[in-house]
N, C-alpha and C positions, 0 to 999 in steps of 0.2 A: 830526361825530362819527358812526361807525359804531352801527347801529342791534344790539343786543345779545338774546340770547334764551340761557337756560342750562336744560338739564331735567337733570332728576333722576328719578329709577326711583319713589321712592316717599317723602313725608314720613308718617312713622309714632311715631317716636321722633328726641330729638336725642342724635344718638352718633358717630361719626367721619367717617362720607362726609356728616353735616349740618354738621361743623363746617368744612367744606370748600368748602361751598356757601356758609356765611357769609362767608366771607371772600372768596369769590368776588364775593359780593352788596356787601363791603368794597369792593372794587374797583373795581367797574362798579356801582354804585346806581341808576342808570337802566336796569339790565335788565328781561327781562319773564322770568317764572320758570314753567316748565311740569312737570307729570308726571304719573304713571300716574293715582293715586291721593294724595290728602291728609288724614287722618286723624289730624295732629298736637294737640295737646290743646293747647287757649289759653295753660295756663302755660308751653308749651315753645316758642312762638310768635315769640318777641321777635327771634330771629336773622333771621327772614324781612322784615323791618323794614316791616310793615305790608302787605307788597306780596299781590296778589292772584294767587295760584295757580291758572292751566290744567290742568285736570286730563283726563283719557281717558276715552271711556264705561265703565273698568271701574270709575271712581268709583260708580257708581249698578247696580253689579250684586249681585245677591241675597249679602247675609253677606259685603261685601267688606272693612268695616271692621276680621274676626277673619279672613276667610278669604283675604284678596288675594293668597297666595302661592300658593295652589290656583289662580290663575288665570293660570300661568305659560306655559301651552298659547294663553293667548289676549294675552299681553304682546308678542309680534312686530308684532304686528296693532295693537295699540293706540296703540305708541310709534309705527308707520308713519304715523297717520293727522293725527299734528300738521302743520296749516298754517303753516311758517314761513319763508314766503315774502316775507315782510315785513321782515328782518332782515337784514343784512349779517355778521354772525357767529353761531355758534352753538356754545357749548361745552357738552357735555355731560358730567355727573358721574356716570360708571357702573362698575356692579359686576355688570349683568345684562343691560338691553336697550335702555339708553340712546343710546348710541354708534350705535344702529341709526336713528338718526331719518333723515327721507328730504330734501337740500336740496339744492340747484342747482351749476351748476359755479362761479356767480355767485358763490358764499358760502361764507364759511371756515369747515369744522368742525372745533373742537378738541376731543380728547375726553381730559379727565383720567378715566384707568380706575384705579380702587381694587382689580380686582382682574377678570382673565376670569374665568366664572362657574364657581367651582371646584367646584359638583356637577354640572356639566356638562362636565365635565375631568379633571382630574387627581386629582381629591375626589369621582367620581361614585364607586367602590366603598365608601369613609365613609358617603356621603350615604346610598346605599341601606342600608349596614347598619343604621345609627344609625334610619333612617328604618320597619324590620324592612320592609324590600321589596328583600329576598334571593331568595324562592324563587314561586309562585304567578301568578294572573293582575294583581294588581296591580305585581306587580314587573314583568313582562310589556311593562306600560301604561306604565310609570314609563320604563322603558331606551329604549322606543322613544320618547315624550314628548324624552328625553335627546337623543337619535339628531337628531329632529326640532331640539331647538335648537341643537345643536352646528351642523349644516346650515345654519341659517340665522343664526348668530353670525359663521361663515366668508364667510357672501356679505355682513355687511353691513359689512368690514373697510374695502375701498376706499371708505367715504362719509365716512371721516377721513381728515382731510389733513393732522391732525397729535396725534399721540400722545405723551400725556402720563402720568406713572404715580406712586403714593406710594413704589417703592419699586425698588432692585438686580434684588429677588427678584422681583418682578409686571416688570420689566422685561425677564427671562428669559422669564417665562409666555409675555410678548407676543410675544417673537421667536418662540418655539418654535409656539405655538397661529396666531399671527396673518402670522407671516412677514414684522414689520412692527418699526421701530425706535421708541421711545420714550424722552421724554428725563425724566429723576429730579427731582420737585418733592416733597420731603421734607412730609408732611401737616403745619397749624399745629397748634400748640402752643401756648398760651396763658401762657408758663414765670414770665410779672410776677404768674400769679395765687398760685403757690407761694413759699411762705418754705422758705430753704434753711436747716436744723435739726442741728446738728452732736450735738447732746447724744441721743443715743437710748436706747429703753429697752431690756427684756429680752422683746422677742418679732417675729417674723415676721410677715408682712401678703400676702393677695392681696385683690384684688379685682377682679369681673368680673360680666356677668350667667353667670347660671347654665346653660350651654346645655352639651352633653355635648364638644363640640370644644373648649372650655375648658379642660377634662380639671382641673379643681378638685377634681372627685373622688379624684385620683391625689395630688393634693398631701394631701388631707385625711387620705387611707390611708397615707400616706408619716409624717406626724405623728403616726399613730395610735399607732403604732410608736415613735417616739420621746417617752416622755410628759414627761420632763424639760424638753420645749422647748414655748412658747406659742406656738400659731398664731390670727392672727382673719380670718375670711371675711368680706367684706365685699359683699355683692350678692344680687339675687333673680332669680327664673327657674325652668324647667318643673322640674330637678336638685333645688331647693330640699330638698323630704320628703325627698331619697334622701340628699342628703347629710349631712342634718340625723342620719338615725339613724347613720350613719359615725362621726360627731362623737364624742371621748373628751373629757375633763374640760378635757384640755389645749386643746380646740378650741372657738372661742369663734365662732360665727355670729350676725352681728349682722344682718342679711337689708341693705335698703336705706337707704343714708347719706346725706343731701345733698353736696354738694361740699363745701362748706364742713368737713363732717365727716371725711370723706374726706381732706383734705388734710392736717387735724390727726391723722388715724391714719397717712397715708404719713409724716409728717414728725419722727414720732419711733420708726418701725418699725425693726428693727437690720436688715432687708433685705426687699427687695420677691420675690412667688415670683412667675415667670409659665409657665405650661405648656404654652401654646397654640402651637399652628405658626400665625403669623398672616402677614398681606402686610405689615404696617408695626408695627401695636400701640401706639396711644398711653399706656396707663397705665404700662409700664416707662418711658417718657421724665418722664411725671410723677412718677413715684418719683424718678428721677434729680434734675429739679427740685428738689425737698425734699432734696437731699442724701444720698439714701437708696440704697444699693447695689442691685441687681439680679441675681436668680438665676433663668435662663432658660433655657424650651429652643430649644438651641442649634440651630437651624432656619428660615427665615423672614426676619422684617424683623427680630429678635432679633440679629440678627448683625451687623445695619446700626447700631442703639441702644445696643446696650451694647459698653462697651470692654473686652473679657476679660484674667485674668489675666496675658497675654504681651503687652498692650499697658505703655507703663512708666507712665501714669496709668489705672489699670483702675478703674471703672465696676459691672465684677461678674462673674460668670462665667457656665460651661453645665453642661449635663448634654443627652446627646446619645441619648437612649432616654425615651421617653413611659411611663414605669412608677414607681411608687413607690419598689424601689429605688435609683434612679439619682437621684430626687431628694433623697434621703435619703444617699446618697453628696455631694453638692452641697453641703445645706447644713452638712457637717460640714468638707467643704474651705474651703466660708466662713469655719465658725470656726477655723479652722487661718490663715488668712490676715487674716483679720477688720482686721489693723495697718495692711494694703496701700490697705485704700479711705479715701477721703477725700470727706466733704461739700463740700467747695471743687470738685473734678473730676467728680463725678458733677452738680453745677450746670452747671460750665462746659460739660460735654459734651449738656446739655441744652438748652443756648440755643442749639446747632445749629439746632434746629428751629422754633426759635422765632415766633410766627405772623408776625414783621415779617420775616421771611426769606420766606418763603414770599408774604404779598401782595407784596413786592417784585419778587420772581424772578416770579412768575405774570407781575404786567403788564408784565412788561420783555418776556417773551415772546412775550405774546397781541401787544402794541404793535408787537413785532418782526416777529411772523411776518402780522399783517396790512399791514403795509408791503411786505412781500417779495411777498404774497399779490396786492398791488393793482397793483403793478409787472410782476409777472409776466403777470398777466388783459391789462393793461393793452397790454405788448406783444404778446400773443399776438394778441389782436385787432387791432391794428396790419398784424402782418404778414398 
């Protein structure tokens, strides 16, 4: 059996690119797990199944526990200096500086990318707005910082020999940024943990953490407007205060849910709102899950998720402008159509993704591609 190594950028929270690595770890349970930094909290531990995490020297640098992403200037260097010279495969799960690890011609690296580092791309004017590092010497610091990783995100393209992606839309990225093909391994989905709920009630549902690319804000302004209709926000984060005073009578923030809770509010929502331009988005699939239609902007891995009104079992629709009115356009088309969706098609279409889909296709892959990989070494050294 080939000897296995998978890194990861950072355990900090578990949220999408961890639930990725879980399954990864499903997979291969004799891998050895490496990354920048781990500062995952004991209760969130469980999916790493006991195993012992490599970490970088920026593990042990001053405030890296709140500040690790300030040390983005020095994550090139870090992820360079893992010894995995010991291993015969190595896949990495990146969304930032993963895929840069350094290994031999000897050894296969796959890198499933969640997404090129899009404030470093195609999101670096967002990132500096959002970030108020528009005009001055920190902004200065910041574009050239940008300048610097883009440079060296470009040289470390060739140390993947095989690219893997969550999504259509991150598979464009990759062509266009990296000038490199990537094949679609749809993120898991956990879809047996959801009951699929036909009976719903009389209100709207998002949920997400609070962070300004979310644009929860816009949905909340969007409702404010319409008070006849109940909205519940479901999630916590830096936005939290600002949106909290937005909030009208009709908006109900309940800050953070367990899952468990979570599921019982998707599962009887009259539709799920999502506003985010994301690479994949697994909460619209778990709305789906529960039966629960989807009102989304129509941008992103949104497009890949949901079945919009012109497919003939639609799922949910769009709105194609990040602003309040257009959401508020959206969900009035909803109720206009409201007959069309059906809890039986918004499940089915959600077990696309399903997490047995997904470890299936990974190892058929990884299996695949290091057979081709051994054959290959194998002859070339021959001749």
């Amino acid at each position: 059996m080939p000897k296995i190594a998978i890194i990861h950028e950072w355990f900090t929270v578990y949220t999408g690119s961890e639930r990725v690595v879980e399954q990864m770890l499903q997979v291969f349970p004799d891998a050895d797990l490496f990354c920048l930094v781990d500062f995952l909290p004991p209760e969130q531990r469980g999916f790493l199944r006991g195993k012992k995490v490599n970490t970088s020297f920026l593990q042990k640098m001053p405030f890296a526990r709140k500040k690790y992403r300030q040390y983005l200037g020095l994550m090139p260097l870090a992820i360079e200096q893992f010894d995995l010279s010991a291993y015969d495969i190595i896949i990495s799960s990146s969304h930032a500086v993963a895929k840069g690890v350094i290994t031999s011609p000897q050894q296969l690296h796959i890198s499933y990318v969640h997404s090129p580092m899009r404030y470093a791309w195609d999101m670096q004017a967002a990132y500096l707005r959002d970030s108020g590092l528009t005009k001055g010497i920190k902004s200065a610091y910041a574009r050239l910082l940008l300048h610097y990783i883009r440079l060296w995100d470009l040289s470390t393209v060739n140390r993947v020999d095989l690219f893997l992606c969550n999504s259509e839309y991150v598979q464009s990225r990759i062509r266009k940024y990296y000038h490199r093909e990537a094949e679609v391994i749809y993120p898991p989905v956990k879809v047996e943990k959801f009951n699929c709920c036909k009976e719903k009630k009389d209100y709207y549902l998002t949920a997400s953490r609070l962070v300004q690319y979310k644009k929860v804000d816009l949905i909340v302004s969007a409702f404010a407007e319409m008070p006849d209709k109940k909205l519940v926000v479901i999630g916590e984060g830096p936005d939290f205060e600002k949106i909290k005073k937005m909030a009208t009578p009709n908006v109900h923030l309940l800050g953070y849910q367990t899952n468990e809770e979570l599921a019982e509010w998707m599962q009887t929502a009259k539709a799920f709102i999502f506003a985010a331009q994301e690479d994949f988005g697994i909460t619209p699939v778990e709305a789906q899950a529960c039966g629960t239609p989807v009102i989304a902007y129509g941008k992103g891995g949104s497009l890949e998720t949901v079945r919009g009104l012109k497919d003939k079992n639609p799922t949910g629709l769009f709105f194609y402008e990040q602003s309040a009115g257009a959401i508020q356009s959206a969900v009035l088309e909803f109720e206009e159509n409201q007959d069309g969706f059906s809890a039986e098609n918004c499940r089915q279409n959600a077990e696309r993704f399903d997490v047995n889909v997904f470890t299936e296709t990974f190892q058929e892959i990884v299996e695949r591609t290091w057979y081709n990989f051994q054959n290959t070494f194998s002859k070339s050294n021959f001749e």
